[in-house]
Biopython code that builds the backbone (N, CA, C, O; Angstrom):
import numpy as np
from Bio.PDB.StructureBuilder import StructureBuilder

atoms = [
    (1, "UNK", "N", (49.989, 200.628, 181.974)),
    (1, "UNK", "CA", (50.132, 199.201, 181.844)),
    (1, "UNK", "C", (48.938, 198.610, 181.082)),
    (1, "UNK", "O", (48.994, 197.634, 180.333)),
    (2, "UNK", "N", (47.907, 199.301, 181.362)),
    (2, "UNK", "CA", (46.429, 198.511, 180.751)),
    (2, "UNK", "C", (46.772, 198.772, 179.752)),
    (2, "UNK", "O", (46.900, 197.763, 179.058)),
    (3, "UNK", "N", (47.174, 200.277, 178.924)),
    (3, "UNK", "CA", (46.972, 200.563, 177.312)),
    (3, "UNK", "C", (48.036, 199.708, 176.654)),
    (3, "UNK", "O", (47.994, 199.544, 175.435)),
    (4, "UNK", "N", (49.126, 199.071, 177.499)),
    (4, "UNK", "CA", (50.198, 198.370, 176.453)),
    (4, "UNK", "C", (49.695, 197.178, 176.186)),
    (4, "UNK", "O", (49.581, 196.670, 175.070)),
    (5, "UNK", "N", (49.367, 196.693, 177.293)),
    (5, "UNK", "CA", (48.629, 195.330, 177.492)),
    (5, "UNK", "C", (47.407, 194.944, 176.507)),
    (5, "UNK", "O", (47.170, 193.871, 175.951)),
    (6, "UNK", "N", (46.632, 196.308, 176.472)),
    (6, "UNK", "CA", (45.220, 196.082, 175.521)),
    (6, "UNK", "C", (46.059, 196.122, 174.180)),
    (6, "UNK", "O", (45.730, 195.206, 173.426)),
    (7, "UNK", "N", (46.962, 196.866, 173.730)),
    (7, "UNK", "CA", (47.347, 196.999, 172.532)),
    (7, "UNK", "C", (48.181, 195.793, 171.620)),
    (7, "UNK", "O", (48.417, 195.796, 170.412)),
    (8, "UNK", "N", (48.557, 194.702, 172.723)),
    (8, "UNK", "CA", (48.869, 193.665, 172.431)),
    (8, "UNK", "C", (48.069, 192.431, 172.243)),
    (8, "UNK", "O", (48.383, 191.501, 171.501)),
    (9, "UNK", "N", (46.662, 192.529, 173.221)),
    (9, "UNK", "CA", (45.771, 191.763, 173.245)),
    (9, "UNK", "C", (44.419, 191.921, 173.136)),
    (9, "UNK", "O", (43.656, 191.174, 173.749)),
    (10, "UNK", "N", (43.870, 193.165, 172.139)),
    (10, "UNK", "CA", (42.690, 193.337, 171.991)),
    (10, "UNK", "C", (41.855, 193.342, 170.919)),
    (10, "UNK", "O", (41.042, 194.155, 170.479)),
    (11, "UNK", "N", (42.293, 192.075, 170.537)),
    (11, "UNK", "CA", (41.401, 191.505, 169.532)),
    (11, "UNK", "C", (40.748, 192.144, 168.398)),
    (11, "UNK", "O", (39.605, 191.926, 167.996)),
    (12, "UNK", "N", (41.600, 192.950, 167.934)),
    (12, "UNK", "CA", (41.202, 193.964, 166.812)),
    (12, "UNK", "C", (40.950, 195.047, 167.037)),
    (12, "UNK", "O", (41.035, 195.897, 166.151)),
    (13, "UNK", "N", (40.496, 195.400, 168.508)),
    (13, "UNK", "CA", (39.834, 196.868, 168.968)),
    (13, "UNK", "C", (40.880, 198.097, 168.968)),
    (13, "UNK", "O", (41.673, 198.187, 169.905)),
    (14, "UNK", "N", (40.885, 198.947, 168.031)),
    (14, "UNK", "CA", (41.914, 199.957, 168.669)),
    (14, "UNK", "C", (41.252, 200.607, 169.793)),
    (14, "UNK", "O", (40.080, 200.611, 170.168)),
    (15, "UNK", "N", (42.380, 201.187, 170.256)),
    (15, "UNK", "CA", (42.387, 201.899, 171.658)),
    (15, "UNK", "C", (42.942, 203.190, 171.686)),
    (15, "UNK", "O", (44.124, 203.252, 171.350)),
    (16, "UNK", "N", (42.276, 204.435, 172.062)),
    (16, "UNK", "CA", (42.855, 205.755, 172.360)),
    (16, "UNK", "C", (43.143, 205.799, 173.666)),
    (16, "UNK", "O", (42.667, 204.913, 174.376)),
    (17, "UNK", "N", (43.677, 206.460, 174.048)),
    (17, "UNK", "CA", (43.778, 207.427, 175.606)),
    (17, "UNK", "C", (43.443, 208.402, 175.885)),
    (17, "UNK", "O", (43.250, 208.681, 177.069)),
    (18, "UNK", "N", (43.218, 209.421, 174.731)),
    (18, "UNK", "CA", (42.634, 210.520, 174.619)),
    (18, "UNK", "C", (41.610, 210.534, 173.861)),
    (18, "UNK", "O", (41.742, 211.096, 172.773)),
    (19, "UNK", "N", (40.355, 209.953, 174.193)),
    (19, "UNK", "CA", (38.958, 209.977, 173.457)),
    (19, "UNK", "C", (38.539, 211.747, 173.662)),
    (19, "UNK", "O", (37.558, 212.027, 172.974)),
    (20, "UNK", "N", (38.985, 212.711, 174.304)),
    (20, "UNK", "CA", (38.091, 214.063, 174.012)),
    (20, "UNK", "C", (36.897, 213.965, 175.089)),
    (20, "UNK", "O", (37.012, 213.965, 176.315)),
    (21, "UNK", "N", (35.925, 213.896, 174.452)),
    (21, "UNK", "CA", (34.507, 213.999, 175.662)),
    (21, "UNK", "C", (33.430, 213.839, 174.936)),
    (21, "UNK", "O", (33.401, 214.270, 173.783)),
    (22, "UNK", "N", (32.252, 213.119, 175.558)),
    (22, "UNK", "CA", (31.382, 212.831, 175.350)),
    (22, "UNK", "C", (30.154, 213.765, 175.419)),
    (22, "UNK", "O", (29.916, 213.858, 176.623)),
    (23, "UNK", "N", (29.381, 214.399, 174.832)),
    (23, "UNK", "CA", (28.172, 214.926, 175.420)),
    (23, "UNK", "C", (26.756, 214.889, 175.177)),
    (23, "UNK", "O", (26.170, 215.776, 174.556)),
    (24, "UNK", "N", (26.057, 213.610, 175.784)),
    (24, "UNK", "CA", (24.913, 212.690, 175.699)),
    (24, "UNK", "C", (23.799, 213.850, 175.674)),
    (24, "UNK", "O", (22.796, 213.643, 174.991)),
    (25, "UNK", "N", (23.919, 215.054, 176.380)),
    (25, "UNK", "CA", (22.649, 216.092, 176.030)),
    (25, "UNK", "C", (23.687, 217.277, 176.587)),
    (25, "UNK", "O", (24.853, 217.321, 176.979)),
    (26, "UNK", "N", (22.704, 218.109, 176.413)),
    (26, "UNK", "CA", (23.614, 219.684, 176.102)),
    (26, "UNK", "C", (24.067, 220.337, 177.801)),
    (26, "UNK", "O", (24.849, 221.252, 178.057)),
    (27, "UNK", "N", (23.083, 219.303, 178.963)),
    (27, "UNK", "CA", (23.682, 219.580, 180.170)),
    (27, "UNK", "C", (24.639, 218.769, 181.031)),
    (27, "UNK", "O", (24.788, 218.736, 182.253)),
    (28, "UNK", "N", (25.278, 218.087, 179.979)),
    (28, "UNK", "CA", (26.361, 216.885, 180.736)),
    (28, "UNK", "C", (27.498, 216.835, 179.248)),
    (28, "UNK", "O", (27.296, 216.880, 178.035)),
    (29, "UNK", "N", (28.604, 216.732, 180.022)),
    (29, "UNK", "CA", (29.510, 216.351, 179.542)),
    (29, "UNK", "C", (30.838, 215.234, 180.350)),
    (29, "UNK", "O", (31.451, 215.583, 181.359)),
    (30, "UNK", "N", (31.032, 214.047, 179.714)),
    (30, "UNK", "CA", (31.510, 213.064, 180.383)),
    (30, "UNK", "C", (33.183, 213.077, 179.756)),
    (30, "UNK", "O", (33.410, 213.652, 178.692)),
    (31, "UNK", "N", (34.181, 212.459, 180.452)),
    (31, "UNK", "CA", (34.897, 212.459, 180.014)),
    (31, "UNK", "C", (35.885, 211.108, 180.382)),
    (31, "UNK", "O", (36.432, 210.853, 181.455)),
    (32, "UNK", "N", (35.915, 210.213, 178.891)),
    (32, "UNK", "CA", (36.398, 208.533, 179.258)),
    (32, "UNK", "C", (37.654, 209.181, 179.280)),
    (32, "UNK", "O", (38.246, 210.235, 179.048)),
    (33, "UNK", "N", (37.781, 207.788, 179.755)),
    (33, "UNK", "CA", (39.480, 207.314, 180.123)),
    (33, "UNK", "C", (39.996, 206.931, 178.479)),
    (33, "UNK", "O", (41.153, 207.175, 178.133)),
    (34, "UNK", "N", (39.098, 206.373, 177.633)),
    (34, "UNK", "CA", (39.838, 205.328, 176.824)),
    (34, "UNK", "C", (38.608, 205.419, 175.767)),
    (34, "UNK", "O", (37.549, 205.787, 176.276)),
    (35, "UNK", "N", (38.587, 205.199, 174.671)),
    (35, "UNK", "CA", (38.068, 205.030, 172.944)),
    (35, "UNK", "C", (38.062, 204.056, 173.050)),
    (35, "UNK", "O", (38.691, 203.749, 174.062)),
    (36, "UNK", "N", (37.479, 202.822, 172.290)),
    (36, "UNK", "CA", (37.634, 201.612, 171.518)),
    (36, "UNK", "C", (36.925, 201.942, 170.355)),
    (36, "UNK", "O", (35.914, 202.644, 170.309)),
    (37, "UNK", "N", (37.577, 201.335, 169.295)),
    (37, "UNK", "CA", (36.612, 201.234, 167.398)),
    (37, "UNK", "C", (37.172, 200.300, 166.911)),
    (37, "UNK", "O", (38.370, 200.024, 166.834)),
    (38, "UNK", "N", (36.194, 199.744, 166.535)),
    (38, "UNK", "CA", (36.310, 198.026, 165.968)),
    (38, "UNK", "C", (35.518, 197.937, 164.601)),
    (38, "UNK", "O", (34.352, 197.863, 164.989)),
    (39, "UNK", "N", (35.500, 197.906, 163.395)),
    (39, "UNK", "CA", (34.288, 197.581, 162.426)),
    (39, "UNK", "C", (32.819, 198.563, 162.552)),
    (39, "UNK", "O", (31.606, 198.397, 162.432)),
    (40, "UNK", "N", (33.554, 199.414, 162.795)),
    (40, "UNK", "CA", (32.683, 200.914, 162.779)),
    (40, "UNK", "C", (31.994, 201.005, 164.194)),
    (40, "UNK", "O", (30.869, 201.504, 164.186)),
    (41, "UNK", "N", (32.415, 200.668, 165.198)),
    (41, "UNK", "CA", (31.810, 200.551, 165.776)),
    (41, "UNK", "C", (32.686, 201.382, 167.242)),
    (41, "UNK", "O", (33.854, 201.036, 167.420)),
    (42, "UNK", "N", (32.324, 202.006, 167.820)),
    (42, "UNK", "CA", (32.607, 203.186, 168.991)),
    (42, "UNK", "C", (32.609, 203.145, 170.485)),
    (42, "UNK", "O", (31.877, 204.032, 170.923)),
    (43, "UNK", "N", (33.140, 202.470, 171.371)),
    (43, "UNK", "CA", (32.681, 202.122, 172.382)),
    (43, "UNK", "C", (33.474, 203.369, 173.650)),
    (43, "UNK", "O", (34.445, 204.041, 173.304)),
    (44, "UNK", "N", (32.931, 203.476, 174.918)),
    (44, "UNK", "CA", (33.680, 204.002, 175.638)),
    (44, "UNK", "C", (33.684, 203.714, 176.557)),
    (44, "UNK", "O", (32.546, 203.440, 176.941)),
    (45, "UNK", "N", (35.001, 203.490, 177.833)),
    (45, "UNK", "CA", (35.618, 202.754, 178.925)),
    (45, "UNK", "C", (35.837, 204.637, 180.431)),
    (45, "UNK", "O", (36.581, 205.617, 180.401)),
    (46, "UNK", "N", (34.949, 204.268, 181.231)),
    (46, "UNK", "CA", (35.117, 205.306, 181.966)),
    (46, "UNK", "C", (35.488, 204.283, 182.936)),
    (46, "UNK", "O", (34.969, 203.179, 183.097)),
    (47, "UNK", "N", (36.975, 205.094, 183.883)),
    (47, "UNK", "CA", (37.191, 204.121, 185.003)),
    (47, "UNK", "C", (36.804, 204.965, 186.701)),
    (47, "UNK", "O", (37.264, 206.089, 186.899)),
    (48, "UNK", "N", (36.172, 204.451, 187.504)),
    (48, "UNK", "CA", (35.639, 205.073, 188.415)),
    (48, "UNK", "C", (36.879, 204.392, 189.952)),
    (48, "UNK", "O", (37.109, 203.287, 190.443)),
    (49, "UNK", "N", (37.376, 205.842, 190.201)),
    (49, "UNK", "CA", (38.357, 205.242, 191.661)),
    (49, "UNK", "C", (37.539, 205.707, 192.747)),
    (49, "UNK", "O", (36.392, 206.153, 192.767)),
    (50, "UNK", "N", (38.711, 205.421, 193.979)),
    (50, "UNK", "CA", (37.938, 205.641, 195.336)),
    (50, "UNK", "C", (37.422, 207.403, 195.255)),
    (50, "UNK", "O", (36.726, 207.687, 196.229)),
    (51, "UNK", "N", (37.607, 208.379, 194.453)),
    (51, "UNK", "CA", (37.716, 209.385, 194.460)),
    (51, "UNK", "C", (36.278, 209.821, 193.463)),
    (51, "UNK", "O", (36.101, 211.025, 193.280)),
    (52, "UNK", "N", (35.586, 209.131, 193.030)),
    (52, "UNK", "CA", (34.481, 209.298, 192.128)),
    (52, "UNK", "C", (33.355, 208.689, 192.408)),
    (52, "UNK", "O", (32.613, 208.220, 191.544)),
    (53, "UNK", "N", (33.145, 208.650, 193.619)),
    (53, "UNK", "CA", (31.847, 208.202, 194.187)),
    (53, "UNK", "C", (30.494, 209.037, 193.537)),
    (53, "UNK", "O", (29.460, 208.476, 193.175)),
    (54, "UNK", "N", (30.748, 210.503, 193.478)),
    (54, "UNK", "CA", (29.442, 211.352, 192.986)),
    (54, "UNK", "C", (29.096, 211.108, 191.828)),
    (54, "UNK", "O", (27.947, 210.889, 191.443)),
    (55, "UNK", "N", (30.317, 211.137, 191.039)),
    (55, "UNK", "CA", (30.390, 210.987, 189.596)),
    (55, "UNK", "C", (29.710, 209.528, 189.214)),
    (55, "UNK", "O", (28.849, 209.393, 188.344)),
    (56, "UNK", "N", (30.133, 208.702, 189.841)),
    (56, "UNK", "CA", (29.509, 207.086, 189.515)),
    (56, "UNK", "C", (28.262, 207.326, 189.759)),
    (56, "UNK", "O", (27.399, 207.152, 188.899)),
    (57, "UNK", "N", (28.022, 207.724, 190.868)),
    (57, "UNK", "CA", (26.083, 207.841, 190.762)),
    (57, "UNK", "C", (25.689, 208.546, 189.877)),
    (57, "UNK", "O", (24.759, 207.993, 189.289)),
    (58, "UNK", "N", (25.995, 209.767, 189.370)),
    (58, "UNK", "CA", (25.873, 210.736, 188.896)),
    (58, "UNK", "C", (25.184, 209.983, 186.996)),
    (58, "UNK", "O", (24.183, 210.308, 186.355)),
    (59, "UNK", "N", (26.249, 208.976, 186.690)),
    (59, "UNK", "CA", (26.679, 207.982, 185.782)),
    (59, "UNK", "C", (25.442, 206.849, 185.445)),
    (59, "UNK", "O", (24.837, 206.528, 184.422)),
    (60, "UNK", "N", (25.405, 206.430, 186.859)),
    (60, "UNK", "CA", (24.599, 205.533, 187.228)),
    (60, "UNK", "C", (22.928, 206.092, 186.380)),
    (60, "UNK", "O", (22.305, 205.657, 185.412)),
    (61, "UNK", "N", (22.668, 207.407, 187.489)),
    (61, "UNK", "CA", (21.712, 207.845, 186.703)),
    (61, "UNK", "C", (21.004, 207.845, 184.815)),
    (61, "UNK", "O", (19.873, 207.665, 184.364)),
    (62, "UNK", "N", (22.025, 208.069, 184.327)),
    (62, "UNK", "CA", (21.522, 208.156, 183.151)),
    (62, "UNK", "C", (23.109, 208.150, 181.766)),
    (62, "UNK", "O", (23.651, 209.000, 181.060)),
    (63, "UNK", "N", (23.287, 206.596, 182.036)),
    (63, "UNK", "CA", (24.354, 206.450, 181.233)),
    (63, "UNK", "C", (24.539, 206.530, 179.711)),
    (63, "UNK", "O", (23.544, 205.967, 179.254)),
    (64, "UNK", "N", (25.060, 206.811, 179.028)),
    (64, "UNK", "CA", (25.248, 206.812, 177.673)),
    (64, "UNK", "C", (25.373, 205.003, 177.121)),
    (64, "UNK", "O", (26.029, 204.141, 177.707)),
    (65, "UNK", "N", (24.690, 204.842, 176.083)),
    (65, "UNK", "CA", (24.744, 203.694, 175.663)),
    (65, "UNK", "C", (25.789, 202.993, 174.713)),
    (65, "UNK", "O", (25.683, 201.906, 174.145)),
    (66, "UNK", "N", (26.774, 203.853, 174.689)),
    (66, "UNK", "CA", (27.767, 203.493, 174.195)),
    (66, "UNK", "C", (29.370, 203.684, 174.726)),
    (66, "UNK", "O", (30.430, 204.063, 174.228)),
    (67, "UNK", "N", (28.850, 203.142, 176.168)),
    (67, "UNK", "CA", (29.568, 203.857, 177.665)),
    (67, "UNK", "C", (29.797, 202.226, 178.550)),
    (67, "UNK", "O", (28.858, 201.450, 178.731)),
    (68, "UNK", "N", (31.057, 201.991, 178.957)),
    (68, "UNK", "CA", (31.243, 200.899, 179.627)),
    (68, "UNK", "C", (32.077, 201.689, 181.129)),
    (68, "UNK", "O", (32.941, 202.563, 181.191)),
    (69, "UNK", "N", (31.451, 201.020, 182.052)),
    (69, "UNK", "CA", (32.021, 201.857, 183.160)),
    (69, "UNK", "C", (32.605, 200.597, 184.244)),
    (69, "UNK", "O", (31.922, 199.584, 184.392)),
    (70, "UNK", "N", (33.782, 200.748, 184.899)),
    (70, "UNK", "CA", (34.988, 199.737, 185.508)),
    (70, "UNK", "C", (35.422, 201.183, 187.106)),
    (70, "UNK", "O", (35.752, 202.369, 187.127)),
    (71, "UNK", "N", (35.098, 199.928, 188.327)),
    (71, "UNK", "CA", (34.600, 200.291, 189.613)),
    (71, "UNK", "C", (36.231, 199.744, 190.179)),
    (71, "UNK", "O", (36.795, 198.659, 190.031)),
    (72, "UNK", "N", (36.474, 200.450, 190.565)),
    (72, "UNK", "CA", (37.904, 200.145, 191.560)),
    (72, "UNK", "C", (37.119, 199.590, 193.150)),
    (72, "UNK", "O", (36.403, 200.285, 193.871)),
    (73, "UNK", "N", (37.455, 198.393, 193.337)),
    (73, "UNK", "CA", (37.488, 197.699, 194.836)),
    (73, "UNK", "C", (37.302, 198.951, 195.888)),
    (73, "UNK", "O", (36.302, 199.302, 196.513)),
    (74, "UNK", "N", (38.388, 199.394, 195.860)),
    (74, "UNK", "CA", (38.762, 200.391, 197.008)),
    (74, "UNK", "C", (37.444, 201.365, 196.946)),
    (74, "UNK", "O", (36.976, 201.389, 198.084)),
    (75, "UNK", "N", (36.662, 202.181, 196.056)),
    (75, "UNK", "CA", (35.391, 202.308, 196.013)),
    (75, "UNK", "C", (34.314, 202.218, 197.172)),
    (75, "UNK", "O", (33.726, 203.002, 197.917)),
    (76, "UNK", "N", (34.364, 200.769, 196.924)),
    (76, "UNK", "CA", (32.981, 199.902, 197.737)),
    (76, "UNK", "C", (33.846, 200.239, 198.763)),
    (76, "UNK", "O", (33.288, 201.280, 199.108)),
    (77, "UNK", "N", (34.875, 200.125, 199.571)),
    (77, "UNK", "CA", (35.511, 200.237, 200.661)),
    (77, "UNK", "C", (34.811, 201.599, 201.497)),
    (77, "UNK", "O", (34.605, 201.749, 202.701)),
    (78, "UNK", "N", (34.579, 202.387, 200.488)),
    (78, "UNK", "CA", (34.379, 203.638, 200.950)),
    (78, "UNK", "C", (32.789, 204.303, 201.228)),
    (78, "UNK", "O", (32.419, 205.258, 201.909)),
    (79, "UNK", "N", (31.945, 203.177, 200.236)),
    (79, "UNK", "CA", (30.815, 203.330, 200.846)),
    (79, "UNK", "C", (30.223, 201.802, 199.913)),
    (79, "UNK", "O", (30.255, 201.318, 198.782)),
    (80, "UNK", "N", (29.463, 201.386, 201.928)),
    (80, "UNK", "CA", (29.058, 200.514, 202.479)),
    (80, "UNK", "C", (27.934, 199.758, 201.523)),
    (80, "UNK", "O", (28.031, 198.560, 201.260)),
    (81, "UNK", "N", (26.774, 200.656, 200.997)),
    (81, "UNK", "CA", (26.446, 200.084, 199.862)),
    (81, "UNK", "C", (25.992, 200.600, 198.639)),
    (81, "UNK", "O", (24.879, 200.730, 198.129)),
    (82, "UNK", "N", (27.379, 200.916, 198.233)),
    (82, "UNK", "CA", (27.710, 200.978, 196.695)),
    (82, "UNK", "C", (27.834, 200.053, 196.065)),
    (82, "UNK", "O", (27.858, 200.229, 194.847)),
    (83, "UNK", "N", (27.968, 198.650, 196.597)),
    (83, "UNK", "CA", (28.203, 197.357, 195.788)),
    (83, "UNK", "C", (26.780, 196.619, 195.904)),
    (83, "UNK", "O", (26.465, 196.167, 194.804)),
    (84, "UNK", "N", (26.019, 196.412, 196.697)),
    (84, "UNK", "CA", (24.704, 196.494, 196.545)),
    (84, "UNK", "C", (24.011, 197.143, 195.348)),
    (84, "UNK", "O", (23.619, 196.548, 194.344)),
    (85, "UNK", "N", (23.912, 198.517, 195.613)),
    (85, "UNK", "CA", (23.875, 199.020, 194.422)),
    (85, "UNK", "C", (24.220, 199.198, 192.991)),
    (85, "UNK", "O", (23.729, 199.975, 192.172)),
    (86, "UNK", "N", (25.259, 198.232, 192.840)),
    (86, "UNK", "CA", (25.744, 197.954, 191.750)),
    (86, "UNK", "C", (25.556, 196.810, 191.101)),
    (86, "UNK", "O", (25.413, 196.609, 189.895)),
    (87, "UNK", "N", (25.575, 195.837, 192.299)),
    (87, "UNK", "CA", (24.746, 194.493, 191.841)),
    (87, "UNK", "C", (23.373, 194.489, 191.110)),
    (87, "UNK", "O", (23.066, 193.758, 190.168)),
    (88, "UNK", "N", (22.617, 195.415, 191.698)),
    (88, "UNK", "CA", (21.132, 195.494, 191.668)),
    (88, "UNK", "C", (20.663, 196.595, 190.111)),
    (88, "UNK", "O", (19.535, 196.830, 189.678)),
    (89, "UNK", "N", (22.119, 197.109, 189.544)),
    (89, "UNK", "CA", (21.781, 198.327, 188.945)),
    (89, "UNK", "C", (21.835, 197.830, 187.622)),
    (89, "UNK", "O", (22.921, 197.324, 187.341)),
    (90, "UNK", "N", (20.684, 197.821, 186.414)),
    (90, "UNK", "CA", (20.797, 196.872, 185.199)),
    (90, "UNK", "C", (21.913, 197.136, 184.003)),
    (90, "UNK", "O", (22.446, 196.299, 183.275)),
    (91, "UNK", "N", (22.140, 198.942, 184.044)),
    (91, "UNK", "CA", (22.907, 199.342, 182.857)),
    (91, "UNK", "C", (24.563, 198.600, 183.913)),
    (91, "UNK", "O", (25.466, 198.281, 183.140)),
    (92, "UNK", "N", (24.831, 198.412, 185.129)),
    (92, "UNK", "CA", (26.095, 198.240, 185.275)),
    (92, "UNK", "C", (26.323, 196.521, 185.118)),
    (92, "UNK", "O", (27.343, 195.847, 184.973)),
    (93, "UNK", "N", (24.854, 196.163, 185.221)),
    (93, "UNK", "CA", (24.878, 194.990, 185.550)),
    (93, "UNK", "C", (25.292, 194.583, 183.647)),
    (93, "UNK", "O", (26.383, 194.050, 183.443)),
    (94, "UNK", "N", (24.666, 194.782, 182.817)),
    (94, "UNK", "CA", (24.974, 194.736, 181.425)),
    (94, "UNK", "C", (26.044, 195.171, 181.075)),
    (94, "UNK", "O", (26.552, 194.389, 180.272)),
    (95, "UNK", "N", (27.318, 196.955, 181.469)),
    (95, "UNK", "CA", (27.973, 197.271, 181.157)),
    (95, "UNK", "C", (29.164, 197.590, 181.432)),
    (95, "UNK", "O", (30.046, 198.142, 180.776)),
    (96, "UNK", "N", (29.066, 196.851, 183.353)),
    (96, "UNK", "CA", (30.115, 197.405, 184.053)),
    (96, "UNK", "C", (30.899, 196.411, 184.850)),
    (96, "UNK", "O", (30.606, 195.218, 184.761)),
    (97, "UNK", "N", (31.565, 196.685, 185.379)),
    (97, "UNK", "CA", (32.910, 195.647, 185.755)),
    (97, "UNK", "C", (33.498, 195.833, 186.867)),
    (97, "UNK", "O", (33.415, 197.025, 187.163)),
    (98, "UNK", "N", (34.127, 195.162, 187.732)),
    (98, "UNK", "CA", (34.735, 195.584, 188.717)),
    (98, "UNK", "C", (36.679, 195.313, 188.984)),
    (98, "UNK", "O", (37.294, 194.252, 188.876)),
    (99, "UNK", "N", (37.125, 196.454, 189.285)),
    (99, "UNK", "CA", (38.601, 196.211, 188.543)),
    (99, "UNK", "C", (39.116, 196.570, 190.504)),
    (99, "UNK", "O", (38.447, 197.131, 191.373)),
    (100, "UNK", "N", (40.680, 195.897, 190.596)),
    (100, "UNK", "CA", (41.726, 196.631, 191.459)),
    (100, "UNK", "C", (42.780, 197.136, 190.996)),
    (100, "UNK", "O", (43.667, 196.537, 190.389)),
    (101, "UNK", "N", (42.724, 198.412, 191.298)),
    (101, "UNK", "CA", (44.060, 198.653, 191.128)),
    (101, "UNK", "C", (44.112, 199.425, 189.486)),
    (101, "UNK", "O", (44.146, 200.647, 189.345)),
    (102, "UNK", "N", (44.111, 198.541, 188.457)),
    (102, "UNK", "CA", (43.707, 198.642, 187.126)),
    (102, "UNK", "C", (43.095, 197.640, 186.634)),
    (102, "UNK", "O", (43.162, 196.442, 186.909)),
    (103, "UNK", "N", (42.247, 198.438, 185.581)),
    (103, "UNK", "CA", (41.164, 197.350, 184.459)),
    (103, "UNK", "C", (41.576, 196.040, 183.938)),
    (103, "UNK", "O", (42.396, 196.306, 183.058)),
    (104, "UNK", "N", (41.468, 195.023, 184.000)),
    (104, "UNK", "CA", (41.803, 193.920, 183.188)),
    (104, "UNK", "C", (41.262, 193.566, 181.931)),
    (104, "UNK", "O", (40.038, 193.567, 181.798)),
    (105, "UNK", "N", (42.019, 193.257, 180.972)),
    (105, "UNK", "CA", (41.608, 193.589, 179.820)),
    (105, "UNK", "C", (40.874, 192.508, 179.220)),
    (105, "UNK", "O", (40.310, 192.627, 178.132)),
    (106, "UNK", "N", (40.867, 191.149, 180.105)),
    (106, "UNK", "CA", (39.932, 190.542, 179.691)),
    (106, "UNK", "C", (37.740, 190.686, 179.850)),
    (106, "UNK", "O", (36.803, 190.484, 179.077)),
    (107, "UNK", "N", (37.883, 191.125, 181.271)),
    (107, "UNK", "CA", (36.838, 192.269, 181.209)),
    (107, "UNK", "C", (36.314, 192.701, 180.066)),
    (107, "UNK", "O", (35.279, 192.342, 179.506)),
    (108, "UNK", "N", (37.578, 193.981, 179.577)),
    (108, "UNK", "CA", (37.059, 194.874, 179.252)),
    (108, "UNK", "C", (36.514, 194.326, 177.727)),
    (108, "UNK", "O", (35.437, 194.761, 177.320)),
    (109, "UNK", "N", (37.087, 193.615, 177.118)),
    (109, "UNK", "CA", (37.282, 192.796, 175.912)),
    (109, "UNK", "C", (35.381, 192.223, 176.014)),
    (109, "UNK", "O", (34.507, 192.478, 175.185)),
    (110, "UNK", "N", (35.253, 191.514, 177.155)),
    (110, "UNK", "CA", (33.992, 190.897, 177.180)),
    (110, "UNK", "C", (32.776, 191.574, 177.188)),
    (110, "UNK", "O", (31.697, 190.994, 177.072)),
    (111, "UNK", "N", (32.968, 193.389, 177.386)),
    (111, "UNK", "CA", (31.771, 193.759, 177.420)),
    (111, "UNK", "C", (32.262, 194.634, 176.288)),
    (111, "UNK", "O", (31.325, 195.406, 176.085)),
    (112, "UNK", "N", (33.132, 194.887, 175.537)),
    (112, "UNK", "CA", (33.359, 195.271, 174.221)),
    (112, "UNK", "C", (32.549, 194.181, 172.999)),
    (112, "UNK", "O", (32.002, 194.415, 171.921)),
    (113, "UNK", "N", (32.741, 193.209, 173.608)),
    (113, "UNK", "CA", (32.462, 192.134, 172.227)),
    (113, "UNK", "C", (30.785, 191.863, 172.254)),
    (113, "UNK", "O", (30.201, 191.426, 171.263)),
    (114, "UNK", "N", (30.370, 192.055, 173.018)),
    (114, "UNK", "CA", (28.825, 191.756, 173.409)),
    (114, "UNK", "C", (27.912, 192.515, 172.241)),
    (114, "UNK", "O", (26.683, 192.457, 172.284)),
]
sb = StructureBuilder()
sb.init_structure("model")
sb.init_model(0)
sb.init_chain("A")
sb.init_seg("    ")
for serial, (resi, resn, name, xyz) in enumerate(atoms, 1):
    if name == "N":
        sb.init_residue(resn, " ", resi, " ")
    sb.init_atom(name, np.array(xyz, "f"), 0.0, 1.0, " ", f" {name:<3s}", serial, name[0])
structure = sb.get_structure()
């Protein structure tokens, strides 16, 4: 639903589904949900569910700068303060979002355009 939705309303950005993988140094390899390229420009959308708690910290630690990361509600449900921590955390606070269910594409649009 998000990719039809973005593809109708995203302001010039194309959108993949299959971006491949990222690998910021030779001992990590990440793998988005979603591509954006706009005017040469490369962005990437990782979406974190109730099921990626390690991985989000993991993320948290040492994010790629050309990396936008979107927190499912149900998440924080699961630990107590992960949303604390997210408030307080600067790369999420600059790059990240908080979605239910699925991403909203106005979100995602706003930390694309920045």
């Amino acid at each position: 639903m998000f990719l039809a939705y973005f593809r109708e309303h995203g302001e010039g950005w194309e959108i993949d589904d299959a971006p491949g993988y990222l690998s910021p140094d030779p001992q990590r390899v990440i793998f988005p949900d979603f591509q954006f390229t706009k005017d040469g420009r490369t962005r990437y959308l990782e979406l974190f569910h109730r099921w990626h708690a390690t991985a989000l910290n993991e993320r948290l630690a040492n994010p790629p700068e050309n990396l936008i990361i979107g927190v499912d509600r149900s998440l924080l449900k699961k630990d107590g303060v992960l949303k604390a921590k997210l408030e307080a955390d600067p790369f999420f606070q600059k790059c990240g979002f908080f979605f239910r269910d699925f991403p909203g594409t106005e979100n995602v649009l706003k930390l694309l355009n920045k």
